[in-house]
N, C-alpha and C positions, 0 to 999 in steps of 0.2 A: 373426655375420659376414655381409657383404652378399656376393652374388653381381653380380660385376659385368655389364653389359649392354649393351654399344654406352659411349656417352658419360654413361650413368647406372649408380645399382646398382638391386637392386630395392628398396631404402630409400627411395625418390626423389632422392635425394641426385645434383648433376651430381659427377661424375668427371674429374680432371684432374691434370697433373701441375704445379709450380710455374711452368714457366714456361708451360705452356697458361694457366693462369693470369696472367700477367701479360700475355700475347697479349690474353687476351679482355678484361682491365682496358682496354689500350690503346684497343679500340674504342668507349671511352666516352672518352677524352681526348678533348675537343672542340675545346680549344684547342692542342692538342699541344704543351702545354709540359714532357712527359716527369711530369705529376704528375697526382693525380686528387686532385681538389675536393668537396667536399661533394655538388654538385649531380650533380655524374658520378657518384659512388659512388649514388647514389640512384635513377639511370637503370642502374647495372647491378643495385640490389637489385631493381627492378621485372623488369627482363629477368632474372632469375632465379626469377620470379614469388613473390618477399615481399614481404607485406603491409607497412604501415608505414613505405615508405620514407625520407620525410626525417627521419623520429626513429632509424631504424636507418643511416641512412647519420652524423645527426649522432654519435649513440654509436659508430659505428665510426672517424670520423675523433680527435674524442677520447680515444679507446681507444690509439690508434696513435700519435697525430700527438707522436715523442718531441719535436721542437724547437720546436713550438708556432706553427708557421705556417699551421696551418691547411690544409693539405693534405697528400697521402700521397705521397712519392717513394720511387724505387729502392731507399734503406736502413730503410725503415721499410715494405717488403711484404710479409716476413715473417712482419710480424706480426697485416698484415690480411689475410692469407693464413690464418691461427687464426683472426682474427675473422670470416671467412669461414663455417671449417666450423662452429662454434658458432653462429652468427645469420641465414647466407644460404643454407641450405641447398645446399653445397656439401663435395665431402672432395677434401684434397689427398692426391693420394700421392705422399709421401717416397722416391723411388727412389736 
């Protein structure tokens, strides 16, 4: 069990709730067209500092993207929200 600490736990892991999460997605829409792009998700895997990003950003948006446009909106945050805690080192808590 992690202890949590400020905005981290001492796992490394950043700490946040769904929609701190979706807050912090926001500041990588660039274009603020209410969705996040390959390229954005790639700018918040590096601001999260992991490794890999255009290969973890492209498997995260594939992962997620259910209607296949290639980008992540509102109904499909959920679910990079899991692909989050398993690849961007991040944990949501489910309150």
């Amino acid at each position: 069990m992690a202890i949590k600490t400020r905005s981290y736990c001492v796992d490394g892991k950043r700490v946040m709730t769904i929609d701190e999460f979706k807050r912090w997605l926001k500041k990588f829409d660039e274009d603020k067209d209410g969705k996040i792009s390959r390229d954005e998700l790639a700018d918040a895997v590096r601001a999260s500092g992991g490794w890999f990003a255009r290969r973890k950003s492209k498997y995260g948006i594939r992962s997620v993207d259910d209607n296949g446009n290639g980008l992540v909106d509102d109904n499909e945050i959920k679910k990079l929200a899991d692909f989050a805690e398993k690849h961007l080192n991040v944990r949501i808590l489910h309150l």
